[in-house]
C-alpha positions as CSV (number, residue, x, y, z in Angstrom):
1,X,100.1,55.7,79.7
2,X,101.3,57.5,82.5
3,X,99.5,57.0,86.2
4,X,97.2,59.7,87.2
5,X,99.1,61.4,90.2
6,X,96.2,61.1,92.5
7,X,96.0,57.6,92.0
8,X,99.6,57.2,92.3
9,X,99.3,58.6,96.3
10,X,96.6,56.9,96.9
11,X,97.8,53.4,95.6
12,X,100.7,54.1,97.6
13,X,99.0,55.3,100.8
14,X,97.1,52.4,100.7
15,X,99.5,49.5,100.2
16,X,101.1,51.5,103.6
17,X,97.8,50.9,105.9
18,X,97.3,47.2,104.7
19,X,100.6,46.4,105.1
20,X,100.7,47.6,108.3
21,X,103.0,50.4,108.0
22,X,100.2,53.0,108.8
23,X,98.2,51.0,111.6
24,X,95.1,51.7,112.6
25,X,94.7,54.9,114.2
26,X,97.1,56.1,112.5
27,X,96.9,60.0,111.3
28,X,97.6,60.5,107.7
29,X,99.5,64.0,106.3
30,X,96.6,67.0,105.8
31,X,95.6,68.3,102.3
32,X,98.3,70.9,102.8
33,X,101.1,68.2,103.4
34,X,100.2,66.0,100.7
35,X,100.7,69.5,98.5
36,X,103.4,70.2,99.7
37,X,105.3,66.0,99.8
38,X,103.7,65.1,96.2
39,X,104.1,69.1,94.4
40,X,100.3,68.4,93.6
41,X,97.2,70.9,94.0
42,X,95.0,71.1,96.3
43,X,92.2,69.2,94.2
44,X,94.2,66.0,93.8
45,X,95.4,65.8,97.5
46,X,91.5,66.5,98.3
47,X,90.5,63.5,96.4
48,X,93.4,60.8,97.5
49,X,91.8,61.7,101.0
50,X,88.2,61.8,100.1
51,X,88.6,58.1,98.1
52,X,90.4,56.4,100.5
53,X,87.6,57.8,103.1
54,X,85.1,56.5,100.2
55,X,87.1,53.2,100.4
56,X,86.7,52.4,104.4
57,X,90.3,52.5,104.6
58,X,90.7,56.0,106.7
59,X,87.6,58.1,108.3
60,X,88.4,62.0,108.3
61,X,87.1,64.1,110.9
62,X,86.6,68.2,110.5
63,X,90.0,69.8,112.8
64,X,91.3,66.8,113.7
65,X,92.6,65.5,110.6
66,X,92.3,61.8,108.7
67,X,93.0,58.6,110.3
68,X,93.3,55.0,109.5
69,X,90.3,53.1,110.6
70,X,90.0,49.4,112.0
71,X,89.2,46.6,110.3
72,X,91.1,48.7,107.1
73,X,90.3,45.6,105.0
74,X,86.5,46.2,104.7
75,X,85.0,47.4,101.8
76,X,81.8,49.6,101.3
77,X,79.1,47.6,99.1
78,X,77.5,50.8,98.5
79,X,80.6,52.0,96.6
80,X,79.5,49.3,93.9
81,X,76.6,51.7,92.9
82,X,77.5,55.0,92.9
83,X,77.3,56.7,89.7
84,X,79.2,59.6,90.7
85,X,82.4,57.0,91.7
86,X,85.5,58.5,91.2
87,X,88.0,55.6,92.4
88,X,88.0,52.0,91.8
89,X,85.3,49.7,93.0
90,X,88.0,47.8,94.8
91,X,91.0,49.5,96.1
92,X,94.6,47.7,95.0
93,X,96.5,46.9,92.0
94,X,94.5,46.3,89.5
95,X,95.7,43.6,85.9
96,X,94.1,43.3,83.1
97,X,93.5,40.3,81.8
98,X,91.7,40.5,78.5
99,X,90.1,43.0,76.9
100,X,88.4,42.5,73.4
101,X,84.6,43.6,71.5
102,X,82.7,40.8,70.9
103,X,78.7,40.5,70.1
104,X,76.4,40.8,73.4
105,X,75.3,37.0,73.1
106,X,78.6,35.8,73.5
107,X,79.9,38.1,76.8
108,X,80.4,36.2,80.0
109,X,77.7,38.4,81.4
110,X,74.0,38.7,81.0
111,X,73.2,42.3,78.6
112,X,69.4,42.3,79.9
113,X,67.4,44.4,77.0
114,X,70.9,44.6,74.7
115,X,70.2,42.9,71.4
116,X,72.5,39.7,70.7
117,X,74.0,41.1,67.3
118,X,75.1,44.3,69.5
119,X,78.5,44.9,69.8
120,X,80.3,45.1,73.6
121,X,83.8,45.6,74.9
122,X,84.5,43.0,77.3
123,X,87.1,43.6,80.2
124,X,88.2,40.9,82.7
125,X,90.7,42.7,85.1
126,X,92.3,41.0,88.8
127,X,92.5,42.9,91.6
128,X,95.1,41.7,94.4
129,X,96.1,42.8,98.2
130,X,98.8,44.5,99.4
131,X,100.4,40.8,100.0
132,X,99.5,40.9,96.1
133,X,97.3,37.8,96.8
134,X,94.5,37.8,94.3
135,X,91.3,39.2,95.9
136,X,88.8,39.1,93.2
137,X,88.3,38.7,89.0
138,X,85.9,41.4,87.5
139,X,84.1,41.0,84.4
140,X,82.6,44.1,82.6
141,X,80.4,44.5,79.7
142,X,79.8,48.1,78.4
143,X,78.2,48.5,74.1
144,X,80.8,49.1,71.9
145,X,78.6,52.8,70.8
146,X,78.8,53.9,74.1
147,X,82.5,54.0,74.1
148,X,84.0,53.5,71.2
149,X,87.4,54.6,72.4
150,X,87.4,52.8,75.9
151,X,90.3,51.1,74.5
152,X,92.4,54.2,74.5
153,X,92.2,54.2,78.5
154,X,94.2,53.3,81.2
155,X,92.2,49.7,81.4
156,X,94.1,48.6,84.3
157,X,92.9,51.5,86.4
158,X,89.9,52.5,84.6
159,X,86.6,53.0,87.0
160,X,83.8,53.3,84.5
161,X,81.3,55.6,86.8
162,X,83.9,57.8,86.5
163,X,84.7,57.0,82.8
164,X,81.3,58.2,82.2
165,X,81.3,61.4,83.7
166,X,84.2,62.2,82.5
167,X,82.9,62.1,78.7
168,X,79.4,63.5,79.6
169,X,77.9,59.8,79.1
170,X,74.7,60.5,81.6
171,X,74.4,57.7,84.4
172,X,71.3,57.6,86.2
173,X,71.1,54.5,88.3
174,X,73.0,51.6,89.6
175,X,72.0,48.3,90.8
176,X,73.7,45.5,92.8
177,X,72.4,41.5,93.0
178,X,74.3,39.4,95.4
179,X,74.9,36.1,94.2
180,X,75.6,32.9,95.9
181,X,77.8,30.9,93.5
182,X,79.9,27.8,93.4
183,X,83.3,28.6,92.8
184,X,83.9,27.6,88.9
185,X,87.4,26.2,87.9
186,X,88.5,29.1,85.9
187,X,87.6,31.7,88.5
188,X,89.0,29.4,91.3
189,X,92.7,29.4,89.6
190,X,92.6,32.9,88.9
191,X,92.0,33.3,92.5
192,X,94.5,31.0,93.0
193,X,91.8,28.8,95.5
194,X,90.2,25.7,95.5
195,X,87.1,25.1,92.7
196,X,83.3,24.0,94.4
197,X,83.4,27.2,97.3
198,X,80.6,29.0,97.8
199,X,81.4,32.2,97.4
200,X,79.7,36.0,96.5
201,X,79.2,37.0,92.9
202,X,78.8,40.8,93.2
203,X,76.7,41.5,90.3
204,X,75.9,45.5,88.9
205,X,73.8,46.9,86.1
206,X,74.5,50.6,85.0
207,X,72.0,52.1,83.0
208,X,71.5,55.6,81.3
209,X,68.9,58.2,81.9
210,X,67.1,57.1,78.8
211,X,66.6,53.4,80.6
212,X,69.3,52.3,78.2
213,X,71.6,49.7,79.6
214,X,75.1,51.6,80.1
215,X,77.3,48.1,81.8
216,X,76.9,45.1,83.1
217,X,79.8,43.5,85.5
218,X,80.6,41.4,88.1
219,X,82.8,40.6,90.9
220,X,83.6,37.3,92.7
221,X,85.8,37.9,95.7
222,X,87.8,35.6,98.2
223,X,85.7,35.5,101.3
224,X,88.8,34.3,103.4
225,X,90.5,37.9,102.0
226,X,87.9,40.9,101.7
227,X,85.0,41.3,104.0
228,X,82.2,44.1,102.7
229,X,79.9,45.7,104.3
230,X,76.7,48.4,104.0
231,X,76.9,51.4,105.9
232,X,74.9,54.3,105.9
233,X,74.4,57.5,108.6
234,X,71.5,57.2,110.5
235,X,71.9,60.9,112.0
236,X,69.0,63.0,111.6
237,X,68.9,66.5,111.2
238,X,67.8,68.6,113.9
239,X,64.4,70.3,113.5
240,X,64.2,74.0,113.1
């Protein structure tokens, strides 16, 4: 399946600030130039700007343009839970490790409220650096009836927020529990690091307007190669 060509740009703008080869600072081409380099629209230049500002990895300012911002190798936490998402959770390449349906009870992640007998597609991807060191292992859980073609998708680069809205599935809320875990043998050798660490399990329930659970997933990430963080605008309006 071919690449989406916003995420094409935008995987490829990326691997060039955390390499390095845009530093810090750095200005990054306008809307208009992206147009005009990639033969795109303006939509999809709009976006590859607007996710990578999403991401942490550039801030944009109104007349002056987009930039790369320090520490480039932070993430936003509160990208984890929101429903209106449009690019990965984690920015990167992305590899899929398994994907198969199997009943709720026997998914690697709690289902709270989803009968046992229930059937769930179950999706363990990787997601590495631009060294392409192994940053984190996801683990997702989403009923079988909810998306019965999920399989169809671009698994590597699917973003299920965005999976949702794309086929009207309604989203209401997200919710994130931080985890302290010791690092288990099979996670450690995926992330390619010593088992017994204590590291952060990530851990997000999705559910549906109806209170229906919509996903369960988690992330466990390499401490020594991501560093999140919560940021929110504390600007107040001025009164009228």
């Amino acid at each position: 399946m071919a690449v989406p060509a916003y995420l094409r740009i935008r995987t490829e703008l990326e691997q060039q600030i955390q390499s390095g080869a845009l530093p810090p600072g750095a200005r990054l081409p306008t809307e208009a130039e992206l147009q005009r380099r990639y033969s795109v629209g303006r939509a999809t230049a709009q976006r590859v700007l607007t996710e990578l500002a999403h991401a942490g990895l550039v801030e944009r300012h109104r007349r002056r343009g987009t930039f790369v911002a320090e520490g480039a190798r932070q993430e936003n936490l509160l990208r984890l839970v929101n429903p209106t998402l449009r690019g990965p959770e984690i920015p990167g390449r992305h590899a899929v490790e398994s994907a198969k349906v199997v009943p709720a009870q026997d998914a690697e992640v709690a289902l709270p409220g989803v009968p046992d007998d229930t059937p769930v597609h179950q999706l363990r991807r990787l997601k590495f650096d631009s060294d392409d060191n192994p940053i984190a292992v996801e683990l997702a859980a989403i009923p079988f009836a909810l998306a019965p073609r999920l399989s169809d998708e671009d698994l590597a680069h699917l973003t299920v927020h965005d999976y949702f809205a794309r086929k009207g599935i309604p989203a209401a809320k997200s919710r994130v529990y931080v985890d302290p875990i010791l690092l288990d043998d099979a996670t450690a050798a995926r992330l390619r690091t010593e088992p017994g660490q204590a590291v952060i399990r990530l851990r997000r329930l999705t559910w549906l307007t109806g209170g229906e659970l919509a996903e369960a997933m988690w992330h466990v990430i390499r401490p020594d190669l991501v560093e999140f963080f919560i940021e929110q605008s504390v600007l107040s309006k001025p009164h009228t």
